[in-house]
C-alpha positions, 0 to 999 in steps of 0.5 A: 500500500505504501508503494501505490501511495508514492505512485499516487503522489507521483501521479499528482504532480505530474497533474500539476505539470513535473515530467515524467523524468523528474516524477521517476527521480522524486525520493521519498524518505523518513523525516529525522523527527517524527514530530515533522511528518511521516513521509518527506519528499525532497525538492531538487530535482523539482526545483531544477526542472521548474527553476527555482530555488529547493525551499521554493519547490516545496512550497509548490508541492505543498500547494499542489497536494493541499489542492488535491485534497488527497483523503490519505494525507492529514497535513503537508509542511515544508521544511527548507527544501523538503515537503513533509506530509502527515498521513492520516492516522485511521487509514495507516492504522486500517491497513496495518491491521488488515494488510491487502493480501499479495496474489502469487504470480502464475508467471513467470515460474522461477526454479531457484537452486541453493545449497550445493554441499559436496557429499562425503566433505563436510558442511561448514560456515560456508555452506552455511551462508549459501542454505541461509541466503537461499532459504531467506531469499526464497521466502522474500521472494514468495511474499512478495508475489512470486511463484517459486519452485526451490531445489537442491543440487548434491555433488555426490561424484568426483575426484573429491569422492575418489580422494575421500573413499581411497581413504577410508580403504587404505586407512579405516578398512575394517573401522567400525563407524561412529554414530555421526557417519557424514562428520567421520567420513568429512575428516576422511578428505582432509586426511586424503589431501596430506596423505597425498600431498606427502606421496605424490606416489599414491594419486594413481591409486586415487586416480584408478578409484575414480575410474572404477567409480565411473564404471561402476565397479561393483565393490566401489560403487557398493561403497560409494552408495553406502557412504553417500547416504550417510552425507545425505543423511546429515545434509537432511538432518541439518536442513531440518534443523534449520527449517530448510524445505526444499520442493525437489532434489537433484545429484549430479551422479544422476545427470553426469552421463547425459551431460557427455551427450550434450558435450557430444552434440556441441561437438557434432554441431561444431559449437564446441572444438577440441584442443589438445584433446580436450573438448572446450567452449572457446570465449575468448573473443568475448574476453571471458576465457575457455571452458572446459566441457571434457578434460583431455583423457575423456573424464567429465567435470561438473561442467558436464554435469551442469548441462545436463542438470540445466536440461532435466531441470526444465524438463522436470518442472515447467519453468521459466527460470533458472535461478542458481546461487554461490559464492561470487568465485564462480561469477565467470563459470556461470556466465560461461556455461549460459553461453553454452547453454544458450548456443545449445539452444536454450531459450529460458532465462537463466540466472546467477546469483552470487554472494561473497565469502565467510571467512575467520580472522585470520583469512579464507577457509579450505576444506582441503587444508581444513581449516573450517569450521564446522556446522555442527561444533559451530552450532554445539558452541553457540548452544553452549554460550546460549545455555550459559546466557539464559541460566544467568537471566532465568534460575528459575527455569527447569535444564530442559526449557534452558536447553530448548530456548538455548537451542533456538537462539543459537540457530536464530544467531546462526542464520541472521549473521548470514543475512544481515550482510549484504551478499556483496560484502565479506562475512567476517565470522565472530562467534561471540557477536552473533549472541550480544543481546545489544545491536544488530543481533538475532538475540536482540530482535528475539528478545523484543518479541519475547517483551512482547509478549511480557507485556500481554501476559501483564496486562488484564485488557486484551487488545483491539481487533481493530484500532480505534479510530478517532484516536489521539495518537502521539507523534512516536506511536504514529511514527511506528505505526508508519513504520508498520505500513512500510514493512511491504516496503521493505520486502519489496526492497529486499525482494528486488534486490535479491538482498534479504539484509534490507528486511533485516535492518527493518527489523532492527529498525523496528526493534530499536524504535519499539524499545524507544517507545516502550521505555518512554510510554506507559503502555498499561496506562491506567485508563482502560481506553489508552491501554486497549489502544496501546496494546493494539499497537504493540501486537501489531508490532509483535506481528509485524516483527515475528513476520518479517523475523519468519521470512529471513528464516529465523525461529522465533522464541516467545519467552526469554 
Protein backbone atom coordinates (compact mmCIF):
# COMPACT_ATOMS: atom_id res chain seq x y z
CA UNK A 1 0.00 0.00 0.00
CA UNK A 2 2.95 2.43 0.66
CA UNK A 3 4.29 1.87 -2.69
CA UNK A 4 0.80 2.51 -4.75
CA UNK A 5 0.87 5.74 -2.28
CA UNK A 6 4.06 7.09 -3.52
CA UNK A 7 2.84 6.35 -7.39
CA UNK A 8 -0.45 8.32 -6.23
CA UNK A 9 1.90 11.03 -5.06
CA UNK A 10 3.81 10.95 -8.41
CA UNK A 11 0.73 10.89 -10.32
CA UNK A 12 -0.28 14.18 -8.84
CA UNK A 13 2.32 16.21 -9.53
CA UNK A 14 2.51 15.10 -12.66
CA UNK A 15 -1.14 16.50 -12.85
CA UNK A 16 0.39 19.68 -12.00
CA UNK A 17 2.86 19.76 -14.67
CA UNK A 18 6.50 17.76 -13.12
CA UNK A 19 7.76 15.49 -16.21
CA UNK A 20 7.50 12.18 -16.26
CA UNK A 21 11.61 12.02 -15.85
CA UNK A 22 11.59 14.23 -12.94
CA UNK A 23 8.31 12.20 -11.20
CA UNK A 24 10.50 8.86 -11.67
CA UNK A 25 13.56 10.96 -9.77
CA UNK A 26 11.40 12.24 -6.81
CA UNK A 27 12.74 10.36 -3.46
CA UNK A 28 10.56 9.95 -0.57
CA UNK A 29 12.12 9.29 2.78
CA UNK A 30 11.59 9.42 6.56
CA UNK A 31 11.62 12.53 8.11
CA UNK A 32 14.65 12.61 11.00
CA UNK A 33 11.96 13.63 13.91
CA UNK A 34 8.68 12.17 13.67
CA UNK A 35 7.24 15.31 15.17
CA UNK A 36 7.75 16.88 11.37
CA UNK A 37 5.61 14.48 9.45
CA UNK A 38 5.88 10.66 8.29
CA UNK A 39 6.84 10.89 4.77
CA UNK A 40 9.32 13.70 3.39
CA UNK A 41 9.85 14.32 -0.25
CA UNK A 42 12.87 16.03 -1.23
CA UNK A 43 12.54 19.08 -3.75
CA UNK A 44 15.89 19.38 -6.04
CA UNK A 45 15.11 17.84 -8.65
CA UNK A 46 11.76 19.63 -8.61
CA UNK A 47 13.21 22.87 -8.23
CA UNK A 48 15.59 22.10 -11.13
CA UNK A 49 13.29 21.46 -13.52
CA UNK A 50 10.90 24.48 -12.70
CA UNK A 51 13.53 26.76 -11.93
CA UNK A 52 13.86 27.95 -8.98
CA UNK A 53 15.10 27.54 -5.50
CA UNK A 54 14.68 23.86 -3.38
CA UNK A 55 12.58 25.90 -0.37
CA UNK A 56 10.61 27.15 -3.24
CA UNK A 57 9.58 23.97 -4.56
CA UNK A 58 8.49 22.67 -1.76
CA UNK A 59 6.38 25.21 -1.07
CA UNK A 60 4.73 24.44 -4.68
CA UNK A 61 4.26 20.63 -3.64
CA UNK A 62 2.88 21.50 -0.59
CA UNK A 63 0.16 23.62 -2.52
CA UNK A 64 -0.26 21.25 -5.29
CA UNK A 65 -1.14 18.48 -2.52
CA UNK A 66 -3.13 20.63 -0.50
CA UNK A 67 -5.18 21.32 -3.74
CA UNK A 68 -5.69 17.89 -4.31
CA UNK A 69 -7.40 17.08 -1.05
CA UNK A 70 -5.80 13.68 -1.32
CA UNK A 71 -8.22 11.97 1.58
CA UNK A 72 -4.63 9.75 2.60
CA UNK A 73 -2.79 12.67 3.78
CA UNK A 74 -3.77 14.55 7.12
CA UNK A 75 -1.36 17.74 6.60
CA UNK A 76 1.70 18.63 4.48
CA UNK A 77 4.54 21.16 5.82
CA UNK A 78 7.76 22.47 4.42
CA UNK A 79 10.89 22.29 5.92
CA UNK A 80 13.67 24.24 3.67
CA UNK A 81 13.88 22.00 0.67
CA UNK A 82 11.65 19.43 1.95
CA UNK A 83 7.61 18.97 1.78
CA UNK A 84 6.58 16.61 4.82
CA UNK A 85 3.27 15.01 4.69
CA UNK A 86 1.25 13.67 7.54
CA UNK A 87 -0.59 10.73 6.95
CA UNK A 88 -3.93 10.21 8.02
CA UNK A 89 -3.62 8.08 11.43
CA UNK A 90 -7.30 5.88 10.77
CA UNK A 91 -6.22 4.92 7.27
CA UNK A 92 -2.39 3.77 8.25
CA UNK A 93 -3.65 2.00 11.43
CA UNK A 94 -6.78 0.11 8.73
CA UNK A 95 -4.23 -1.33 6.68
CA UNK A 96 -1.92 -2.27 9.03
CA UNK A 97 -4.23 -4.40 10.94
CA UNK A 98 -5.66 -5.68 7.63
CA UNK A 99 -2.81 -5.74 5.13
CA UNK A 100 -4.24 -6.45 1.29
CA UNK A 101 -3.22 -9.91 0.55
CA UNK A 102 -0.39 -10.38 -2.02
CA UNK A 103 -1.70 -12.72 -5.04
CA UNK A 104 1.09 -15.29 -6.38
CA UNK A 105 2.06 -14.53 -9.81
CA UNK A 106 1.08 -17.88 -12.30
CA UNK A 107 4.25 -16.44 -14.34
CA UNK A 108 6.93 -16.49 -14.69
CA UNK A 109 7.69 -19.67 -12.76
CA UNK A 110 11.06 -19.28 -11.10
CA UNK A 111 13.34 -22.57 -10.08
CA UNK A 112 15.68 -21.49 -7.51
CA UNK A 113 18.89 -23.87 -6.82
CA UNK A 114 20.76 -23.34 -3.37
CA UNK A 115 22.95 -25.41 -1.32
CA UNK A 116 25.14 -27.46 -3.44
CA UNK A 117 27.01 -29.29 -0.48
CA UNK A 118 29.64 -31.85 -1.61
CA UNK A 119 28.76 -35.02 -0.31
CA UNK A 120 31.45 -37.19 1.51
CA UNK A 121 33.08 -33.23 2.77
CA UNK A 122 31.79 -31.53 5.40
CA UNK A 123 29.20 -28.85 5.61
CA UNK A 124 30.80 -25.54 7.07
CA UNK A 125 30.04 -21.86 7.92
CA UNK A 126 30.35 -21.54 4.27
CA UNK A 127 27.55 -23.52 3.35
CA UNK A 128 26.23 -22.11 5.62
CA UNK A 129 25.77 -18.78 4.26
CA UNK A 130 24.77 -20.21 0.93
CA UNK A 131 21.50 -22.60 2.74
CA UNK A 132 20.63 -19.11 4.84
CA UNK A 133 20.55 -16.74 1.82
CA UNK A 134 18.96 -19.15 -0.21
CA UNK A 135 16.23 -20.03 2.20
CA UNK A 136 15.97 -16.04 3.28
CA UNK A 137 15.81 -15.16 -0.40
CA UNK A 138 13.09 -17.99 -1.43
CA UNK A 139 10.99 -16.57 1.46
CA UNK A 140 11.31 -12.60 0.37
CA UNK A 141 10.53 -13.51 -2.98
CA UNK A 142 7.44 -15.82 -2.23
CA UNK A 143 5.99 -12.94 -0.06
CA UNK A 144 6.42 -10.74 -2.37
CA UNK A 145 4.17 -12.49 -5.09
CA UNK A 146 6.28 -14.55 -6.82
CA UNK A 147 5.80 -18.10 -7.78
CA UNK A 148 8.89 -20.16 -6.76
CA UNK A 149 9.81 -23.56 -7.06
CA UNK A 150 13.45 -24.29 -4.74
CA UNK A 151 15.59 -27.04 -5.16
CA UNK A 152 18.90 -28.68 -4.05
CA UNK A 153 21.64 -29.94 -6.38
CA UNK A 154 24.36 -32.57 -4.32
CA UNK A 155 27.65 -33.03 -5.74
CA UNK A 156 27.88 -36.70 -4.98
CA UNK A 157 30.54 -37.60 -7.79
CA UNK A 158 34.08 -36.52 -8.42
CA UNK A 159 37.53 -36.70 -7.62
CA UNK A 160 36.93 -35.45 -4.02
CA UNK A 161 34.57 -38.85 -3.84
CA UNK A 162 37.81 -40.81 -5.13
CA UNK A 163 40.39 -38.97 -2.55
CA UNK A 164 37.63 -39.45 0.42
CA UNK A 165 37.00 -43.23 -0.41
CA UNK A 166 40.65 -44.24 -1.41
CA UNK A 167 40.99 -43.14 2.16
CA UNK A 168 38.72 -44.75 4.17
CA UNK A 169 40.11 -48.03 2.26
CA UNK A 170 43.66 -47.53 2.94
CA UNK A 171 43.34 -46.11 6.38
CA UNK A 172 39.85 -47.02 8.13
CA UNK A 173 39.39 -50.69 6.45
CA UNK A 174 37.68 -52.55 8.73
CA UNK A 175 36.88 -49.43 11.42
CA UNK A 176 33.51 -49.59 12.84
CA UNK A 177 31.66 -46.10 12.14
CA UNK A 178 30.71 -43.57 14.74
CA UNK A 179 27.34 -42.56 15.06
CA UNK A 180 27.95 -39.26 13.14
CA UNK A 181 28.63 -41.12 9.97
CA UNK A 182 28.82 -37.85 7.33
CA UNK A 183 31.11 -35.95 10.08
CA UNK A 184 33.99 -39.30 10.32
CA UNK A 185 33.77 -39.72 6.81
CA UNK A 186 34.16 -35.35 6.01
CA UNK A 187 37.89 -35.91 8.30
CA UNK A 188 38.48 -38.62 5.66
CA UNK A 189 39.23 -35.78 2.69
CA UNK A 190 41.35 -33.72 4.58
CA UNK A 191 43.31 -36.82 5.79
CA UNK A 192 43.40 -37.96 1.90
CA UNK A 193 44.93 -34.21 0.67
CA UNK A 194 48.02 -34.81 3.48
CA UNK A 195 48.46 -38.12 2.56
CA UNK A 196 48.51 -37.16 -0.98
CA UNK A 197 50.47 -34.21 -0.50
CA UNK A 198 53.40 -36.28 1.29
CA UNK A 199 53.24 -39.02 -1.59
CA UNK A 200 52.75 -37.82 -4.84
CA UNK A 201 53.19 -41.84 -5.36
CA UNK A 202 49.51 -42.85 -4.02
CA UNK A 203 47.41 -40.38 -6.54
CA UNK A 204 47.30 -43.10 -9.46
CA UNK A 205 45.68 -45.10 -6.75
CA UNK A 206 43.25 -42.19 -6.37
CA UNK A 207 43.07 -41.92 -9.99
CA UNK A 208 42.04 -45.58 -10.74
CA UNK A 209 39.45 -45.09 -7.88
CA UNK A 210 37.75 -42.62 -9.50
CA UNK A 211 37.70 -44.60 -12.96
CA UNK A 212 36.28 -47.99 -11.13
CA UNK A 213 33.67 -45.17 -9.80
CA UNK A 214 32.84 -44.00 -13.00
CA UNK A 215 32.37 -47.72 -14.37
CA UNK A 216 30.58 -48.51 -11.60
CA UNK A 217 32.94 -51.05 -10.30
CA UNK A 218 30.52 -53.33 -8.04
CA UNK A 219 32.66 -53.01 -4.77
CA UNK A 220 33.44 -49.37 -5.21
CA UNK A 221 30.04 -48.20 -6.41
CA UNK A 222 28.50 -50.59 -3.20
CA UNK A 223 30.59 -48.28 -1.04
CA UNK A 224 30.13 -45.00 -2.52
CA UNK A 225 26.27 -45.51 -2.32
CA UNK A 226 26.68 -46.50 1.25
CA UNK A 227 28.97 -43.63 2.10
CA UNK A 228 26.86 -41.28 0.11
CA UNK A 229 23.89 -41.93 2.28
CA UNK A 230 25.33 -41.23 5.36
CA UNK A 231 26.28 -37.47 3.74
CA UNK A 232 22.71 -37.26 2.91
CA UNK A 233 21.53 -38.16 5.91
CA UNK A 234 23.17 -35.32 7.81
CA UNK A 235 22.56 -32.99 4.93
CA UNK A 236 18.83 -33.70 5.64
CA UNK A 237 19.37 -33.50 9.42
CA UNK A 238 20.90 -30.19 9.18
CA UNK A 239 18.40 -28.92 6.82
CA UNK A 240 15.65 -29.86 9.38
CA UNK A 241 17.24 -28.41 11.98
CA UNK A 242 17.45 -25.23 10.07
CA UNK A 243 13.91 -25.02 8.98
CA UNK A 244 15.04 -25.60 5.36
CA UNK A 245 12.49 -27.19 2.98
CA UNK A 246 13.04 -27.69 -0.43
CA UNK A 247 10.36 -28.53 -3.31
CA UNK A 248 12.86 -31.15 -5.20
CA UNK A 249 16.39 -32.98 -5.10
CA UNK A 250 18.94 -33.40 -7.93
CA UNK A 251 22.65 -35.26 -7.71
CA UNK A 252 24.82 -34.85 -10.08
CA UNK A 253 25.62 -38.84 -10.23
CA UNK A 254 22.04 -38.66 -11.89
CA UNK A 255 22.65 -36.17 -14.68
CA UNK A 256 26.56 -36.76 -15.06
CA UNK A 257 26.39 -39.29 -18.07
CA UNK A 258 23.81 -37.40 -20.01
CA UNK A 259 25.78 -34.31 -19.82
CA UNK A 260 28.72 -36.40 -22.03
CA UNK A 261 25.62 -36.47 -24.79
CA UNK A 262 25.17 -32.90 -24.81
CA UNK A 263 29.10 -32.34 -24.83
CA UNK A 264 28.94 -34.65 -27.97
CA UNK A 265 26.13 -32.83 -29.81
CA UNK A 266 28.08 -29.14 -29.14
CA UNK A 267 30.90 -31.21 -30.81
CA UNK A 268 28.92 -32.71 -33.69
CA UNK A 269 27.05 -29.47 -34.45
CA UNK A 270 30.77 -27.57 -34.42
CA UNK A 271 29.55 -25.11 -31.26
CA UNK A 272 32.47 -26.69 -29.42
CA UNK A 273 36.16 -27.56 -30.74
CA UNK A 274 38.83 -29.78 -29.26
CA UNK A 275 42.03 -28.77 -28.06
CA UNK A 276 44.92 -30.63 -27.20
CA UNK A 277 42.16 -33.44 -26.84
CA UNK A 278 40.01 -31.55 -24.65
CA UNK A 279 36.61 -30.51 -25.75
CA UNK A 280 36.26 -26.51 -24.76
CA UNK A 281 33.79 -23.83 -25.45
CA UNK A 282 36.07 -21.02 -26.51
CA UNK A 283 35.13 -17.13 -25.24
CA UNK A 284 37.64 -15.75 -25.95
CA UNK A 285 36.57 -13.04 -28.23
CA UNK A 286 34.07 -12.34 -25.56
CA UNK A 287 37.27 -11.84 -23.43
CA UNK A 288 35.66 -14.44 -20.90
CA UNK A 289 38.20 -17.12 -21.40
CA UNK A 290 37.70 -21.04 -22.24
CA UNK A 291 35.59 -23.94 -20.83
CA UNK A 292 36.45 -26.78 -20.48
CA UNK A 293 33.32 -29.14 -21.45
CA UNK A 294 35.54 -32.62 -21.25
CA UNK A 295 39.09 -32.93 -19.83
CA UNK A 296 41.79 -34.35 -22.16
CA UNK A 297 41.56 -38.39 -21.07
CA UNK A 298 37.96 -38.23 -21.70
CA UNK A 299 36.82 -37.66 -17.98
CA UNK A 300 33.71 -35.27 -17.34
CA UNK A 301 33.65 -32.47 -14.63
CA UNK A 302 30.97 -30.59 -13.17
CA UNK A 303 30.64 -28.64 -16.44
CA UNK A 304 29.49 -31.78 -17.95
CA UNK A 305 27.25 -32.15 -15.29
CA UNK A 306 25.67 -28.84 -15.20
CA UNK A 307 24.44 -29.16 -18.78
CA UNK A 308 22.69 -31.75 -18.26
CA UNK A 309 21.49 -30.67 -14.99
CA UNK A 310 20.12 -27.42 -16.76
CA UNK A 311 18.12 -29.59 -19.49
CA UNK A 312 16.44 -32.03 -16.67
CA UNK A 313 15.78 -29.32 -14.83
CA UNK A 314 13.25 -27.63 -17.17
CA UNK A 315 12.16 -30.88 -18.17
CA UNK A 316 11.11 -31.70 -14.95
CA UNK A 317 9.27 -28.77 -13.90
CA UNK A 318 7.86 -26.06 -16.44
CA UNK A 319 9.53 -23.19 -15.55
CA UNK A 320 10.52 -20.06 -16.82
CA UNK A 321 13.86 -19.56 -14.95
CA UNK A 322 16.50 -20.82 -13.51
CA UNK A 323 17.95 -19.01 -10.99
CA UNK A 324 21.19 -20.89 -9.41
CA UNK A 325 23.45 -19.32 -6.21
CA UNK A 326 27.11 -19.47 -4.90
CA UNK A 327 29.63 -17.85 -3.94
CA UNK A 328 30.64 -14.96 -6.16
CA UNK A 329 34.33 -17.23 -7.12
CA UNK A 330 32.04 -18.89 -9.54
CA UNK A 331 30.72 -15.09 -11.30
CA UNK A 332 32.71 -16.34 -14.70
CA UNK A 333 31.87 -20.13 -14.83
CA UNK A 334 28.34 -19.41 -14.92
CA UNK A 335 28.33 -16.78 -17.46
CA UNK A 336 30.36 -19.17 -19.47
CA UNK A 337 28.15 -22.13 -19.10
CA UNK A 338 24.82 -19.53 -20.06
CA UNK A 339 26.65 -19.01 -23.26
CA UNK A 340 26.92 -22.57 -23.54
CA UNK A 341 23.71 -23.25 -22.81
CA UNK A 342 22.40 -20.50 -24.94
CA UNK A 343 24.19 -21.88 -28.06
CA UNK A 344 22.87 -25.48 -27.38
CA UNK A 345 19.50 -23.69 -27.60
CA UNK A 346 18.50 -22.89 -24.51
CA UNK A 347 15.80 -20.16 -24.53
CA UNK A 348 14.78 -19.65 -20.99
CA UNK A 349 16.04 -17.44 -19.00
CA UNK A 350 18.98 -18.36 -16.63
CA UNK A 351 20.00 -16.60 -13.73
CA UNK A 352 23.30 -16.35 -11.31
CA UNK A 353 23.20 -15.02 -8.03
CA UNK A 354 26.42 -14.99 -6.11
CA UNK A 355 27.48 -13.52 -2.74
CA UNK A 356 30.92 -13.38 -1.12
CA UNK A 357 32.62 -15.35 1.08
CA UNK A 358 32.53 -16.18 5.10
CA UNK A 359 35.74 -16.14 6.23
CA UNK A 360 37.87 -16.42 10.17
CA UNK A 361 40.01 -13.79 11.17
CA UNK A 362 42.87 -14.95 10.36
CA UNK A 363 41.94 -15.25 6.39
CA UNK A 364 39.85 -17.88 3.80
CA UNK A 365 38.52 -21.13 4.98
CA UNK A 366 39.52 -24.57 2.95
CA UNK A 367 38.38 -27.80 3.01
CA UNK A 368 41.33 -29.23 1.65
CA UNK A 369 43.77 -27.93 4.43
CA UNK A 370 40.84 -27.95 6.73
CA UNK A 371 40.64 -25.33 8.15
CA UNK A 372 36.98 -24.85 8.65
CA UNK A 373 34.50 -24.52 10.77
CA UNK A 374 32.12 -26.89 11.03
CA UNK A 375 28.42 -26.56 11.38
CA UNK A 376 27.95 -28.94 13.99
CA UNK A 377 30.70 -27.72 16.59
CA UNK A 378 29.56 -24.07 15.07
CA UNK A 379 26.30 -24.91 16.47
CA UNK A 380 27.25 -27.05 19.61
CA UNK A 381 29.42 -23.67 20.75
CA UNK A 382 26.69 -21.41 20.31
CA UNK A 383 24.29 -23.63 22.04
CA UNK A 384 26.66 -23.79 24.65
CA UNK A 385 27.28 -19.86 25.14
CA UNK A 386 23.35 -19.68 24.68
CA UNK A 387 22.62 -22.02 27.95
CA UNK A 388 25.03 -20.04 29.82
CA UNK A 389 23.47 -16.60 28.76
CA UNK A 390 19.77 -17.70 29.66
CA UNK A 391 20.99 -19.94 33.04
CA UNK A 392 22.32 -16.01 34.39
CA UNK A 393 18.69 -14.43 33.44
CA UNK A 394 16.49 -17.48 34.32
CA UNK A 395 17.13 -19.51 37.56
CA UNK A 396 14.33 -20.32 37.86
CA UNK A 397 13.81 -22.34 34.73
CA UNK A 398 13.94 -26.24 34.51
CA UNK A 399 17.51 -27.50 32.19
CA UNK A 400 15.06 -28.63 29.86
CA UNK A 401 13.19 -25.38 28.95
CA UNK A 402 17.06 -23.56 29.15
CA UNK A 403 18.41 -26.31 26.54
CA UNK A 404 15.47 -25.94 24.50
CA UNK A 405 15.11 -21.80 24.30
CA UNK A 406 19.21 -22.14 24.04
CA UNK A 407 18.97 -24.45 21.04
CA UNK A 408 16.56 -21.72 19.24
CA UNK A 409 18.52 -18.97 19.83
CA UNK A 410 21.73 -20.24 18.84
CA UNK A 411 20.04 -21.05 15.37
CA UNK A 412 18.25 -17.71 15.33
CA UNK A 413 22.07 -16.48 15.68
CA UNK A 414 23.46 -18.53 13.41
CA UNK A 415 21.05 -17.70 10.44
CA UNK A 416 20.79 -13.80 11.00
CA UNK A 417 24.69 -13.29 10.89
CA UNK A 418 24.26 -14.93 7.39
CA UNK A 419 21.76 -12.44 6.18
CA UNK A 420 22.37 -9.12 7.93
CA UNK A 421 25.20 -8.51 5.25
CA UNK A 422 24.74 -7.71 2.15
CA UNK A 423 25.69 -10.86 -0.23
CA UNK A 424 28.35 -8.46 -1.73
CA UNK A 425 30.14 -7.95 1.43
CA UNK A 426 32.53 -10.26 3.20
CA UNK A 427 31.14 -12.10 6.03
CA UNK A 428 33.90 -11.87 8.78
CA UNK A 429 32.71 -14.65 11.23
CA UNK A 430 32.91 -13.66 15.26
CA UNK A 431 31.01 -16.16 17.07
CA UNK A 432 30.78 -14.14 20.10
CA UNK A 433 28.93 -11.44 18.43
CA UNK A 434 26.24 -13.24 16.93
CA UNK A 435 24.67 -13.87 20.91
CA UNK A 436 25.25 -9.89 22.03
CA UNK A 437 21.86 -9.07 23.24
CA UNK A 438 22.56 -5.18 22.39
CA UNK A 439 22.96 -4.14 18.49
CA UNK A 440 22.30 -5.61 15.08
CA UNK A 441 21.75 -9.44 16.53
CA UNK A 442 19.27 -12.08 16.09
CA UNK A 443 19.30 -12.08 20.19
CA UNK A 444 18.02 -8.75 20.20
CA UNK A 445 15.39 -8.87 17.92
CA UNK A 446 14.45 -12.09 19.54
CA UNK A 447 14.30 -10.53 22.88
CA UNK A 448 11.91 -7.72 21.65
CA UNK A 449 9.34 -10.40 20.70
CA UNK A 450 9.76 -12.01 23.96
CA UNK A 451 8.91 -8.27 25.66
CA UNK A 452 6.13 -8.52 23.52
CA UNK A 453 4.63 -10.76 24.71
CA UNK A 454 5.72 -10.00 28.53
CA UNK A 455 3.57 -7.18 28.15
CA UNK A 456 0.31 -9.23 27.46
CA UNK A 457 0.60 -11.62 29.99
CA UNK A 458 0.94 -8.37 32.44
CA UNK A 459 -1.95 -6.74 31.16
CA UNK A 460 -5.85 -7.52 32.13
CA UNK A 461 -7.34 -5.95 28.76
CA UNK A 462 -6.79 -7.79 25.60
CA UNK A 463 -6.13 -5.71 22.58
CA UNK A 464 -8.44 -4.40 19.70
CA UNK A 465 -9.14 -6.22 16.74
CA UNK A 466 -9.15 -3.25 15.18
CA UNK A 467 -7.51 0.11 16.39
CA UNK A 468 -9.76 2.58 17.45
CA UNK A 469 -10.48 5.47 15.21
CA UNK A 470 -10.69 8.90 16.35
CA UNK A 471 -7.94 8.14 18.39
CA UNK A 472 -5.36 10.55 19.87
CA UNK A 473 -2.25 9.20 18.76
CA UNK A 474 1.09 10.91 19.71
CA UNK A 475 3.87 11.72 17.05
CA UNK A 476 6.24 8.35 18.30
CA UNK A 477 3.18 5.96 18.30
CA UNK A 478 2.11 7.32 14.57
CA UNK A 479 5.72 7.39 13.72
CA UNK A 480 5.69 3.37 14.39
CA UNK A 481 2.69 2.72 13.33
CA UNK A 482 4.04 4.27 9.72
CA UNK A 483 6.70 2.35 10.37
CA UNK A 484 4.49 -0.73 10.22
CA UNK A 485 2.56 0.02 6.93
CA UNK A 486 6.29 0.13 5.45
CA UNK A 487 7.27 -3.15 6.04
CA UNK A 488 5.74 -4.22 2.34
CA UNK A 489 8.34 -1.53 1.55
CA UNK A 490 10.93 -3.33 2.80
CA UNK A 491 10.22 -6.97 1.43
CA UNK A 492 9.79 -5.48 -1.93
CA UNK A 493 13.26 -3.79 -1.45
CA UNK A 494 14.79 -7.00 -0.26
CA UNK A 495 12.93 -8.94 -2.93
CA UNK A 496 14.02 -6.61 -5.96
CA UNK A 497 17.49 -6.51 -4.78
CA UNK A 498 17.99 -10.27 -4.22
CA UNK A 499 19.32 -8.73 -0.75
CA UNK A 500 17.31 -10.08 2.46
CA UNK A 501 19.87 -7.52 4.55
CA UNK A 502 17.40 -4.93 3.53
CA UNK A 503 14.19 -6.62 5.52
CA UNK A 504 16.88 -7.30 8.40
CA UNK A 505 17.84 -3.65 9.11
CA UNK A 506 13.84 -3.18 9.09
CA UNK A 507 13.78 -5.29 11.62
CA UNK A 508 16.41 -3.99 13.75
CA UNK A 509 14.71 -0.56 12.92
CA UNK A 510 11.70 -1.55 14.43
CA UNK A 511 13.11 -3.36 17.13
CA UNK A 512 15.10 -0.24 18.41
CA UNK A 513 12.04 2.27 17.58
CA UNK A 514 9.73 -0.27 19.82
CA UNK A 515 12.35 -0.42 22.82
CA UNK A 516 12.22 3.72 22.34
CA UNK A 517 8.60 3.73 22.98
CA UNK A 518 8.20 1.07 25.44
CA UNK A 519 11.00 2.75 27.65
CA UNK A 520 9.08 6.44 27.05
CA UNK A 521 5.47 5.20 27.28
CA UNK A 522 3.36 3.57 29.96
CA UNK A 523 1.70 1.01 27.72
CA UNK A 524 -0.64 -0.08 30.53
CA UNK A 525 -1.87 3.09 31.36
CA UNK A 526 -4.22 3.15 33.86
CA UNK A 527 -7.11 4.38 31.85
CA UNK A 528 -8.82 1.19 30.07
CA UNK A 529 -9.19 3.11 26.60
CA UNK A 530 -5.44 4.29 26.48
CA UNK A 531 -4.21 0.80 27.15
CA UNK A 532 -6.58 -1.15 24.65
CA UNK A 533 -5.04 1.40 22.10
CA UNK A 534 -1.71 0.51 23.07
CA UNK A 535 -1.70 -2.70 23.44
CA UNK A 536 -3.37 -2.90 19.77
CA UNK A 537 -0.49 -1.21 18.74
CA UNK A 538 2.05 -3.25 20.29
CA UNK A 539 0.51 -6.51 18.99
CA UNK A 540 0.98 -5.22 15.63
CA UNK A 541 4.49 -4.53 16.22
CA UNK A 542 4.77 -8.04 17.69
CA UNK A 543 3.46 -9.22 14.30
CA UNK A 544 4.95 -7.29 12.11
CA UNK A 545 8.42 -8.04 13.61
CA UNK A 546 7.51 -12.02 14.06
CA UNK A 547 6.74 -11.97 10.24
CA UNK A 548 9.15 -10.21 8.97
CA UNK A 549 11.73 -12.35 11.56
CA UNK A 550 9.58 -15.89 9.79
CA UNK A 551 11.00 -14.72 6.04
CA UNK A 552 14.59 -14.24 6.98
CA UNK A 553 14.44 -17.86 8.03
CA UNK A 554 14.68 -17.16 11.64
CA UNK A 555 12.86 -19.32 14.65
CA UNK A 556 11.06 -17.18 16.92
CA UNK A 557 11.32 -17.77 20.62
CA UNK A 558 8.33 -16.46 22.83
CA UNK A 559 9.76 -16.21 26.16
CA UNK A 560 13.20 -15.27 27.32
Amino acid sequence: MIEQFFESLKKTLRAAGVSDAIAAKIQFSEPPNPALGDISIACFALAAEWGIKPPEAAVRVQSVLEAAHIPTIASATVAGPYCNIKLATDWVTAVVAKPPRVKTATRPRIMVEYSQPNTHKEFHIGHMRNACYGNALVNIWRAAGRNITAVTYNNDVGAHVAKTLWAYKKFHAGEKAPTEKGRWLAGMYVEATAALDAHPEWKDDVSDVLRKLETHDKAWFKLWKQTRNWSLDEFHAIYRELGLKFDASFNESDVKERGHKIVDELLTRHIARESNGAIIMDFEAQKKGVLILRKSDGAGNYTTSDLALAQEKFKRTAVDEAVIITDNRQDLYFQQLFLTLHAFGFTQKLTHLSYDLVTLPEGAMSSRKGNVVLYESLRDDVVDAAIAETKKRHTDWSDKKIRATAHTLAIAAIKFTMVKTSPKNIIVFDKNEMLSFDGYTAPYLEYTLARVNSIFKKSRIAPRAQPPKKYSWTDAEQSLWVKLLRVTEAIKRAAESNDPSELAKYCFELAKNFASYYENTRVLDDDKQIRAARLGLVKQIGATLERAMKLLGLPIIKEM
